[in-house]
Each structure stands twice: as structure tokens, then as C-alpha cells.
N, C-alpha and C positions, 0 to 999 in steps of 0.2 A: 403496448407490446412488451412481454417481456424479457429482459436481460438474460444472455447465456449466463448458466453458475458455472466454475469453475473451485476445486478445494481449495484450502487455506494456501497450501504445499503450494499449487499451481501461480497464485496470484504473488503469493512471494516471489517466486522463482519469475515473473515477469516483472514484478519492482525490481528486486535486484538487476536483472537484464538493463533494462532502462536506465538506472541509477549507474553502473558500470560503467554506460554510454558518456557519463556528463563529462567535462574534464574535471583529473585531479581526483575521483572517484573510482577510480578502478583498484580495487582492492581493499577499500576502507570498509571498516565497520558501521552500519548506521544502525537506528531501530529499524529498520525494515528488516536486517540480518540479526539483529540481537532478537528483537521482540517480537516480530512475526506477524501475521497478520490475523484474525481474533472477529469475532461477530458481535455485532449490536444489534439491539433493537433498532428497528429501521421504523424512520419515519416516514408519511404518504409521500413515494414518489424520492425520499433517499437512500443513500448507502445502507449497507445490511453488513458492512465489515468496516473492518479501518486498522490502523499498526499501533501495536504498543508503543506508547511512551517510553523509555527507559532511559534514557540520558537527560542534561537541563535541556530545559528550556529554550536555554540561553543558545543550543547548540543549531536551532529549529533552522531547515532549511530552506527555502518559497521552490526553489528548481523540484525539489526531493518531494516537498508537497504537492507540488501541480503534479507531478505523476502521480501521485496516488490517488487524487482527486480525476484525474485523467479515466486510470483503470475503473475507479468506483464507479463512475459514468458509465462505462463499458460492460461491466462486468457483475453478478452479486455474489455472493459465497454462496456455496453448495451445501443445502441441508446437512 
């Protein structure tokens, strides 16, 4: 069965939402707000999107990832 799509605009704007929700995170910048979210080639059965990188590495967050792995799950991007 397939995944509703929703556009790039959409899928941010519900990472953001989420991300807002964590503590300590309301109002900060992440790559989900800097860098956006962006389509890949999708592999059988994964994600068709994902968020630019733009900050280190060093910054990476597992709360800030499991959402976006969350939505991927839920969700593909909109041709």
C-alpha cells in the first residue's frame, strides 16, 4: 500500500512542529529549518526524502532523527 505524499513545504513544517514539541527546542535552528527537506532516490520499500545536512556532524541529534525517520515511515514526498 501506498504512502500519502505530501510537498517538501508540508513535511518540514510537521518536523518543525514535532522538533518545537522536544524540550529546549522551541525556537532553535536545526537543519530541518536551515536545510529543508529534499528527495532521494528511494530504495525498494525506503524513504523518497530526507533533510539536508548543513551543520557538523558533531551537532547530530537521535530525538531530532527518530522524527524524521518517524515521518519517512508515514509519509513520501510529492512528485
Amino acid at each position: 500500500m501506498a504512502k500519502p505524499t505530501r510537498t517538501a513545504k508540508q513535511l518540514q513544517q510537521m518536523l518543525i512542529q514535532r522538533i518545537e514539541n522536544l524540550p529546549g527546542l522551541r525556537g532553535q535552528q536545526t537543519d530541518v529549518h536551515r536545510g529543508g527537506v529534499v528527495g532521494i532516490l528511494a530504495e525498494e520499500g525506503g524513504p523518497n526524502w530526507t533533510v539536508r545536512i548543513v551543520t557538523d556532524r558533531g551537532s547530530h541529534r537521535a530525538d531530532i532523527a527518530q522524527i524524521v525517520r518517524t515521518l519517512q515511515a508515514q509519509f513520501d514526498l510529492e512528485d
